[in-house]
C-alpha positions in Angstrom: -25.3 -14.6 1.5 -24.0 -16.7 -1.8 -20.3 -17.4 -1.0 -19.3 -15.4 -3.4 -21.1 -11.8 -3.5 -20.0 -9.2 -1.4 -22.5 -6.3 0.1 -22.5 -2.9 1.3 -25.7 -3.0 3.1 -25.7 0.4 4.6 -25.4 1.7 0.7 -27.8 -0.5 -0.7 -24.9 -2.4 -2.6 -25.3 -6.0 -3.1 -22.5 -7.3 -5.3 -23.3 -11.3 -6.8 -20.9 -13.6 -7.8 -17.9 -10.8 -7.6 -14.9 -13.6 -9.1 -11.1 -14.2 -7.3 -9.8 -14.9 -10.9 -11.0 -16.9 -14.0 -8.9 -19.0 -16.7 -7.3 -18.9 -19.9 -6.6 -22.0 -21.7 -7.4 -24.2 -18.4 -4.6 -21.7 -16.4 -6.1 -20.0 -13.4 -5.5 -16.2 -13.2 -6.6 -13.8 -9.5 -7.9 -10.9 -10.2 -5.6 -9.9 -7.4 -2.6 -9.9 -9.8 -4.6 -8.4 -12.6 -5.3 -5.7 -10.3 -2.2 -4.8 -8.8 -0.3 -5.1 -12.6 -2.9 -2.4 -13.3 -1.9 -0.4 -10.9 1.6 -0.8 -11.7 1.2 0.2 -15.2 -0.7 3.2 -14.1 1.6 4.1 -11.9 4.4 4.0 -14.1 2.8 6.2 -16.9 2.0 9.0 -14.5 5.5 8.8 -13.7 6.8 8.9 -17.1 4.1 12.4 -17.5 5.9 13.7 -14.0 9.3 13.1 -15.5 8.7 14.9 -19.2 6.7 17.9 -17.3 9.6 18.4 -15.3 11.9 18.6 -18.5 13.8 14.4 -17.0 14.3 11.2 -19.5 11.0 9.9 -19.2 13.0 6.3 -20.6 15.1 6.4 -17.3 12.3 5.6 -15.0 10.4 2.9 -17.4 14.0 1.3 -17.4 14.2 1.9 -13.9 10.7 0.8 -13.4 11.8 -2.9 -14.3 14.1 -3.0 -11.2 11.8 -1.6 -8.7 8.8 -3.7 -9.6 11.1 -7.0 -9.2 12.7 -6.1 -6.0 9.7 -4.2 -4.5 8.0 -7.6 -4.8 11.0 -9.3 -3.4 11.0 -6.8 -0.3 7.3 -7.2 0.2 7.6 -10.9 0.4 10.4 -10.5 2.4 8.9 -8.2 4.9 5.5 -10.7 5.1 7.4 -14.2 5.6 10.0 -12.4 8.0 6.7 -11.1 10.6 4.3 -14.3 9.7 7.5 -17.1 10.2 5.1 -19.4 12.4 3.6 -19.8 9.1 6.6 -20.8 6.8 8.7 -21.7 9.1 8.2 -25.8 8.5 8.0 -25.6 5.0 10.5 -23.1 3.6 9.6 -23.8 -0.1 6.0 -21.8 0.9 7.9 -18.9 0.9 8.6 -19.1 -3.3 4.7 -19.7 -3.5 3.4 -15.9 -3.6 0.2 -17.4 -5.7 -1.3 -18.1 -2.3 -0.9 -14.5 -1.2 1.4 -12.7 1.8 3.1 -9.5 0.5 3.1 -6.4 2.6 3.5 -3.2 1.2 5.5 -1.9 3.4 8.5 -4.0 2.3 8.1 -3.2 -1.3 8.2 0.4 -0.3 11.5 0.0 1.7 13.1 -2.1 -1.3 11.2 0.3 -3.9 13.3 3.6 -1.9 16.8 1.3 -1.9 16.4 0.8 -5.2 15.8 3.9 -6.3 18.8 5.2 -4.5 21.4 2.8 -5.9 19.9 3.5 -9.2 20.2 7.4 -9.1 24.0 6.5 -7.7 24.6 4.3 -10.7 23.5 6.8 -12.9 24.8 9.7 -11.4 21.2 11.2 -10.7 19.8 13.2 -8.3 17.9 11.2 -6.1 15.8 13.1 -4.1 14.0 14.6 -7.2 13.4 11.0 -8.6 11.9 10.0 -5.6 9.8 13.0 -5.9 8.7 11.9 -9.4 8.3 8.8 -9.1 6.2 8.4 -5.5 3.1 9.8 -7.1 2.9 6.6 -9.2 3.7 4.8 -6.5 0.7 5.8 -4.6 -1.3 5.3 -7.5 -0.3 1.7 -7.9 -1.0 1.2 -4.1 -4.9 3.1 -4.5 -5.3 0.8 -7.5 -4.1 -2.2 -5.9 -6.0 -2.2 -2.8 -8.9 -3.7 -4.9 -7.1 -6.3 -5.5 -7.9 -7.3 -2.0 -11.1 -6.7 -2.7 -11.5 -9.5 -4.8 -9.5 -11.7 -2.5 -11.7 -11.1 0.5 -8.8 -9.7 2.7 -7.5 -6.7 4.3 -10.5 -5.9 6.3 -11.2 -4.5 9.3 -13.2 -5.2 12.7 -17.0 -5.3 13.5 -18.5 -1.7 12.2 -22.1 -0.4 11.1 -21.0 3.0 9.8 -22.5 3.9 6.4 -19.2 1.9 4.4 -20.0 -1.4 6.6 -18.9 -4.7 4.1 -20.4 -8.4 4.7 -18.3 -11.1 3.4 -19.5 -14.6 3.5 -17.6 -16.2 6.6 -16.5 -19.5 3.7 -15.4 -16.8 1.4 -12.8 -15.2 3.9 -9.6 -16.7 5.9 -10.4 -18.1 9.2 -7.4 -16.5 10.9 -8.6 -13.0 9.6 -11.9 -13.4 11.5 -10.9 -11.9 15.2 -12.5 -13.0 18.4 -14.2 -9.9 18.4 -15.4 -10.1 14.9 -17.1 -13.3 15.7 -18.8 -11.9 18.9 -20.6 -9.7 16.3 -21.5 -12.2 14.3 -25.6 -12.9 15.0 -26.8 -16.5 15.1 -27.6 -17.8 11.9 -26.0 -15.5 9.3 -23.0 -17.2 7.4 -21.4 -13.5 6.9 -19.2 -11.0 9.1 -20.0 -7.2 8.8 -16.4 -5.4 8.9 -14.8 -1.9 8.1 -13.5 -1.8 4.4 -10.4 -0.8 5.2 -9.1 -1.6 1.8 -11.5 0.9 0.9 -10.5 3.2 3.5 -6.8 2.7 2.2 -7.4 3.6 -1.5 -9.4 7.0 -0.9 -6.9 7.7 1.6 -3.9 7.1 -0.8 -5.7 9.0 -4.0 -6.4 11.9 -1.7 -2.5 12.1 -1.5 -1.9 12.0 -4.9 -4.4 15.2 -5.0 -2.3 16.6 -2.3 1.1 16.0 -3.9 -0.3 17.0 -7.5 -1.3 20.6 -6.3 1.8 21.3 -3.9 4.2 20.4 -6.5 4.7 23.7 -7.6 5.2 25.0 -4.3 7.9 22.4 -2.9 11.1 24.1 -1.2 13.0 21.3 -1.9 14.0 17.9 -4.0 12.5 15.1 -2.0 10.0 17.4 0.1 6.9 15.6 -2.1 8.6 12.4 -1.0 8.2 13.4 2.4 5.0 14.2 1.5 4.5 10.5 0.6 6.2 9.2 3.5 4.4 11.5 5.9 1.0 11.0 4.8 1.1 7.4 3.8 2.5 6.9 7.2 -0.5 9.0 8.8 -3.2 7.1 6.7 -1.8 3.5 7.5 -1.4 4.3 11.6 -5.1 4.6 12.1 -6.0 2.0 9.1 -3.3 -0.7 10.9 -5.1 -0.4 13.9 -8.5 -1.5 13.0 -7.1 -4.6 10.9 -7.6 -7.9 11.7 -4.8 -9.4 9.8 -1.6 -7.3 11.2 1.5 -8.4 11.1 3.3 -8.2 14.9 7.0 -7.4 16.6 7.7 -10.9 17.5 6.9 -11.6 20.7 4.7 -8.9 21.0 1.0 -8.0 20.2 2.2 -4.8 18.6 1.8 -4.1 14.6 4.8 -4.0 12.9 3.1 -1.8 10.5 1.5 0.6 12.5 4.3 1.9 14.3 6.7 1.5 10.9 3.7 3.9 9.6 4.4 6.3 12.7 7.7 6.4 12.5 7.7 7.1 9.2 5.0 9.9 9.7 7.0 11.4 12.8 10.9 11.4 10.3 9.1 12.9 8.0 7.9 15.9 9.5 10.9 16.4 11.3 13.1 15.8 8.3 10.8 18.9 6.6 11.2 21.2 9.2 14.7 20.7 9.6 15.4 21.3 6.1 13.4 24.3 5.7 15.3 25.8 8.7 18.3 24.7 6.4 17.3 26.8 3.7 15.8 29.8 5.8 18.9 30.1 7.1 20.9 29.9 4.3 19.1 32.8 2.6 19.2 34.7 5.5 23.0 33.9 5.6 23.4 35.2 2.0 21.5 38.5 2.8 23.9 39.6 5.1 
């Protein structure tokens, strides 16, 4: 392989010369950025339609929009430097450099959620239902900007020959990406690894729950159940994706993904906070029949 094209073989996709960015006026731009400032503009219009279907300022949550974006980006570098310090650790100044990559979503969805919440206090809003409106965007953006890892070459998976197999040139790809186990797949002579594309996997996963959350919206019981929706199935997706990744982030001094069992947790609160609160209700109704 070229070291820049990018195959499914199993699909009978062979992608040449796929770019990482180009230039304007001799000024380098990555299609990763591109990408993910797609996504957030797409995200943030479905938001805006959620909010005017649902009778809300749709100018409250562009204007809130401009604080989540920043600090969601501040969280998600945050999350990355804090569970990757071996790596900036001896040069702090790296961490101001997010040009060469190392945010994880996971911290721009904690900062995105505390943001939201001082917002709706500082406005005197109900939270819970502007969470609800605003986390189908939010998984938008993410689906979107998965494919902005596409064109970086990251955020794949182990050794797999399923029908979605990718083959990235080895040059084309971070060493430390490529796991021992990864390489013992590798046959002698090829310059390319064969992995899952769990970027891919990631995106379908995340517009499937944006289908889900679209057609149950009706039939929530509560503000902040399609949040727990979010939560929940996010959480679900990312535990099994997390686990064939060859790039996770880990506990310190451990060899277990930070990410995975944030996703579990996250999948396992969510459920219970559900059930709890429709026991809440039930109950309540009941209460008021009698």
């Amino acid at each position: 392989m070229n070291s820049m094209d990018i195959a499914f073989p199993n699909l009978g996709i062979y992608l040449r010369n796929v770019p990482k960015g180009f230039q304007i006026f001799g000024f380098d731009i990555a299609l990763y950025g591109v990408i993910i400032g797609i996504g957030v503009i797409l995200g943030i219009l479905i938001v805006a339609r959620q909010a005017k279907a649902t009778g809300q300022d749709p100018d409250m949550y562009w204007d809130f929009a401009l604080y989540a974006v920043f600090f969601s980006i501040v969280g998600a570098r945050i999350y990355y430097v804090i569970f990757d310090w071996e790596m900036y650790k001896d040069n702090l100044l790296r961490i101001f450099n997010i040009r060469q990559g190392g945010l994880a979503i996971y911290g721009g969805v904690i900062a995105g959620f505390t943001t939201l919440f001082v917002y709706a206090r500082i406005k005197k809003q109900n939270a819970f239902r502007m969470a609800d409106t605003a986390v189908p965007g939010l998984i938008l953006g993410q689906a979107v900007g998965r494919w902005g890892n596409f064109t970086n070459r990251e955020v794949f998976g182990e050794y797999t020959n399923n029908i979605l197999a990718m083959r990235l040139p080895v040059e084309a790809v971070r060493s430390r990406d490529i796991s021992q186990s990864l390489a013992a797949h590798m046959e002698e002579g090829v310059n390319y690894i064969q992995v899952h594309p769990t970027l891919l996997y990631e995106s379908l996963w995340n517009l499937g729950i944006l289908i889900v959350m679209m057609l149950y919206w009706k039939h929530k019981k509560f503000e902040g159940e399609i949040a727990l929706l979010y939560l929940g199935g996010y959480g679900l997706g990312r535990a099994w994706i997390e686990g064939i990744r060859t790039d996770q982030l880990f506990i310190p001094g451990t060899q277990v993904p930070v990410s995975q069992v944030l996703a579990i947790c996250l999948f396992a609160g969510a459920v219970v906070c559900d059930i709890v609160v429709r026991m809440r209700i039930r109950k309540k109704k009941n209460f008021q029949k009698v």
